[in-house]
C-alpha positions in Angstrom: 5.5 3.1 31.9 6.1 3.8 27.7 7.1 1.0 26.2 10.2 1.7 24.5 10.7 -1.7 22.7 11.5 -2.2 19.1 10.6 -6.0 17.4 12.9 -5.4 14.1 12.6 -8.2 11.9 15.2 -9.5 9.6 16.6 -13.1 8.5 20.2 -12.3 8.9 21.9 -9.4 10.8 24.5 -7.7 8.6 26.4 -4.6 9.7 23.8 -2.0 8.5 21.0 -3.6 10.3 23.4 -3.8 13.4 24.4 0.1 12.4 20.5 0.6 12.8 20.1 -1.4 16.2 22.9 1.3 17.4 21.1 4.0 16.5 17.7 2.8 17.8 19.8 2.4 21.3 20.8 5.7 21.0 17.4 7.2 20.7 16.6 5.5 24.7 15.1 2.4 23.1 15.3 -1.5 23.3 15.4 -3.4 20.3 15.8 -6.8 19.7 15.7 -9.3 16.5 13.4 -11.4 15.1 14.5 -14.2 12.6 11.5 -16.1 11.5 8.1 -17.5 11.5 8.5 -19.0 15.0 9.7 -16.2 16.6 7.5 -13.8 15.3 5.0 -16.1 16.6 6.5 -15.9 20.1 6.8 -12.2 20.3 3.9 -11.5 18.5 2.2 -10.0 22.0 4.5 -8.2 23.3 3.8 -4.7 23.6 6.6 -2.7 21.1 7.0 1.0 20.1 7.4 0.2 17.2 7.8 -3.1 14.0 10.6 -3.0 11.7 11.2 -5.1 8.7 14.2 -4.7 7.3 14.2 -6.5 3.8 16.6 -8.4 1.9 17.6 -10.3 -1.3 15.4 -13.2 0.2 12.0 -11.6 0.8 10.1 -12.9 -2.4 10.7 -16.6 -0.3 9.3 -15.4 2.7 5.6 -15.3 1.7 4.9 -17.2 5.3 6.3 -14.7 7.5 4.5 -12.0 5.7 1.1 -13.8 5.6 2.3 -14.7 9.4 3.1 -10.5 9.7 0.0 -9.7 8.6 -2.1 -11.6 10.7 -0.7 -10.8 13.4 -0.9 -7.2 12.8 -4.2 -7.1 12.1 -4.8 -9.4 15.9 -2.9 -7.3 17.8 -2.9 -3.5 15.8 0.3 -3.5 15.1 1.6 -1.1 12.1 5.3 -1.9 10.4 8.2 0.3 9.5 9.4 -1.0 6.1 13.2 -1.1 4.6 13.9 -2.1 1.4 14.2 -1.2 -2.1 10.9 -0.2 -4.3 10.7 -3.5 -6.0 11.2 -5.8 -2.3 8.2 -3.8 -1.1 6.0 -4.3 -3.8 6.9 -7.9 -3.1 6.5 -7.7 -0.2 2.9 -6.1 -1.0 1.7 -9.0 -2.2 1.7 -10.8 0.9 1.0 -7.9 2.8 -2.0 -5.5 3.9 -0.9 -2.0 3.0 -2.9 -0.5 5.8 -1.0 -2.2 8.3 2.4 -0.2 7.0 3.3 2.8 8.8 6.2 4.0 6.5 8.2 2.9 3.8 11.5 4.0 3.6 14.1 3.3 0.4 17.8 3.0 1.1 20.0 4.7 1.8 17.9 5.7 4.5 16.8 9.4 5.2 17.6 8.2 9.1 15.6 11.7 10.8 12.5 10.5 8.7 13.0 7.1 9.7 13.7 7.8 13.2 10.9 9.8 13.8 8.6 7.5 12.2 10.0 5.0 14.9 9.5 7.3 17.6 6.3 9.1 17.0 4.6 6.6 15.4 2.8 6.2 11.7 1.0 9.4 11.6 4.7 11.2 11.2 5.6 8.9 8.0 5.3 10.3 4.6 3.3 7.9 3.5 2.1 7.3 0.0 -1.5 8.1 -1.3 -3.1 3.9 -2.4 -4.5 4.2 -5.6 -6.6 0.6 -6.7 -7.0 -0.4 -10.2 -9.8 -2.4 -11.2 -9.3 -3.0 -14.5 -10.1 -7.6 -16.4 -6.9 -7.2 -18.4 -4.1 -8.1 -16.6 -1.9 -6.9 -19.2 -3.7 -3.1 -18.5 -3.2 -3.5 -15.0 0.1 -4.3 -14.8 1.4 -1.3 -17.7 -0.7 1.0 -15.1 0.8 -0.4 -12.2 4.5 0.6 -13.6 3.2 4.1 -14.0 2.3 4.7 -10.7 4.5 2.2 -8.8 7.3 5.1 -8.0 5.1 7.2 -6.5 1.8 5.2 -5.0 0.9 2.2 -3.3 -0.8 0.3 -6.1 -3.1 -2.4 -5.3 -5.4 -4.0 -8.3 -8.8 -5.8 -9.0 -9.8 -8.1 -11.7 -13.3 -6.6 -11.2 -16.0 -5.6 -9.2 -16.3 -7.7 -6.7 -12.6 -8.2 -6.2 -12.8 -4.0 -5.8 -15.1 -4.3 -3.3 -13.2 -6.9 -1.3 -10.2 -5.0 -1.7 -11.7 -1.5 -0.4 -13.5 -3.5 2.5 -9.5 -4.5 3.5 -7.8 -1.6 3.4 -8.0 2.1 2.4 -7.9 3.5 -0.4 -7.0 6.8 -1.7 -8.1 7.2 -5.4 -10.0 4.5 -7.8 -8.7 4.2 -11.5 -11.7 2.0 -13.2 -12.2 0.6 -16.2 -15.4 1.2 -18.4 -16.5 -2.4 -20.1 -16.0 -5.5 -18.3 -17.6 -8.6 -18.7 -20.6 -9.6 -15.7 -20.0 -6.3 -13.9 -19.6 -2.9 -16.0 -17.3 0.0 -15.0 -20.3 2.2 -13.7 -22.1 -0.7 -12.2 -18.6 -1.4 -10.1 -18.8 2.6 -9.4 -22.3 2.2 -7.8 -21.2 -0.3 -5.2 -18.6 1.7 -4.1 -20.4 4.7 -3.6 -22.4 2.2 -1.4 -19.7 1.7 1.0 -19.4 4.1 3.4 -15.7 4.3 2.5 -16.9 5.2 -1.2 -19.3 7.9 -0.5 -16.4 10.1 -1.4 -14.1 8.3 -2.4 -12.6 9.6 -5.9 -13.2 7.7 -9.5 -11.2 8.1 -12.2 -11.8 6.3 -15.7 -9.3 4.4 -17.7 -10.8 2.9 -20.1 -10.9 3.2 -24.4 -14.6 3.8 -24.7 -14.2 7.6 -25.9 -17.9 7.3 -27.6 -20.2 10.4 -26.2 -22.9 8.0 -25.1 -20.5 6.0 -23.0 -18.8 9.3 -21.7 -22.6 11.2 -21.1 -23.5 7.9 -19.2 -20.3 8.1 -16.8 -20.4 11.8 -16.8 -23.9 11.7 -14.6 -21.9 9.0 -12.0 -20.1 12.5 -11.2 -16.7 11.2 -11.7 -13.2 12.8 -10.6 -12.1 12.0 -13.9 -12.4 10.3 -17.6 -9.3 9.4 -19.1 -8.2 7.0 -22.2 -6.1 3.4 -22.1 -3.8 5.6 -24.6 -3.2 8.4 -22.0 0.8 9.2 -21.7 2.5 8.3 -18.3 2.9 11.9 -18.0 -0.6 12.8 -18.2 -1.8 10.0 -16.2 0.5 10.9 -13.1 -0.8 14.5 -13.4 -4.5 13.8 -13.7 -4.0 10.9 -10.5 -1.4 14.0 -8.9 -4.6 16.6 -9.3 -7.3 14.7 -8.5 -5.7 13.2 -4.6 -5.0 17.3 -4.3 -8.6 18.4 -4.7 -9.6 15.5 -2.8 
């Protein structure tokens, strides 16, 4: 028989999350709320149709339950249906394994997206392209993190090895990299990921201010999808990441 159950997560019910539950009912299915840690924990293997989390004001204090979330998402392959604004999901990303979401979606809700992400499942979800940034300046990865935040799923890397940790996690859809970094260099870092077997072809885009021709004739034969400068406009940077996820 098709399990037609629906966990949906939240820590206080209010009328739009009850508004939702209706509408969920509507649609033949069964769902039922979760309020914390513990009862995540007791649900946890249950077989569901479907996870919501439905976020609020409170989520940057809920680092447990997401750490909790995650786990258990990863035990039992479970996916979650996110609500919330932009900036509670990129909280919320920073306790969370972006593999294990199977749509975002912003309110007010587009409710037939959202429904049928529900109902068929995370391969219906417009999902957005991950781009990783592996850059040893926070300050760099954070000003390119704001750029692409609207429109990607950003994750970051201090360096190589924190790259390669982070692409043996979770996929990833495009690589912005920086040239010169201290212990491990920007084409050393693209060298181990074209060891993975999820780098092979995995595109590589530059950021980086080394605009010297040796630097850029020595990155060129890595076969790069890109070379772009730390002073590149927001503009041209979205357009270059836009073009090169297209072509990919």
């Amino acid at each position: 028989m098709e399990t037609t159950r629906v966990m949906f997560i939240c820590t206080k019910e209010t009328l739009i999350t009850n508004g939702l539950m209706t509408k969920l009912k509507k649609e033949g299915l069964e769902p039922y709320y979760v309020y914390n840690v513990e009862q995540l924990i007791e649900h946890s293997e249950e077989e569901h149709c479907a996870v919501i989390y439905y976020m609020d004001d409170d989520v940057s204090e809920l680092s447990e339950l997401h750490f909790t979330l995650d786990e258990l998402c990863t035990k039992y392959r479970k996916k979650v249906v996110c609500v919330g604004s932009q900036e509670q999901y990129n909280i919320f990303l920073g306790d969370f394994t972006t593999t294990h979401v199977a749509g975002f979606f912003e309110r007010p809700l587009n409710m037939e997206l959202f429904l049928k992400c529900v109902l068929d499942g995370p391969s219906s979800a417009n999902r957005k392209k991950r781009v990783l940034i592996v850059d040893d300046d926070v300050r760099q990865r954070q000003l390119v993190r704001e750029m692409l935040k609207g429109k990607y799923d950003v994750s970051m890397a201090n360096g190589g090895p924190q790259a390669i940790a982070v692409l043996s996690a979770q996929d990833c859809d495009l690589v912005l990299l920086d040239y010169e970094m201290p212990i491990v260099s920007g084409p050393q870092v693209m060298e181990m990921i074209r060891s993975l077997p999820q780098g092979k072809d995995l595109p590589v885009v530059f950021l980086t201010g080394k605009n010297d021709e040796a630097s850029i004739r020595s990155v060129m034969e890595l076969h790069p999808a890109g070379y772009l400068l730390k002073s590149v406009s927001e503009a041209e940077l979205l357009k270059k990441v836009e073009t090169v996820l297209a072509e990919a």
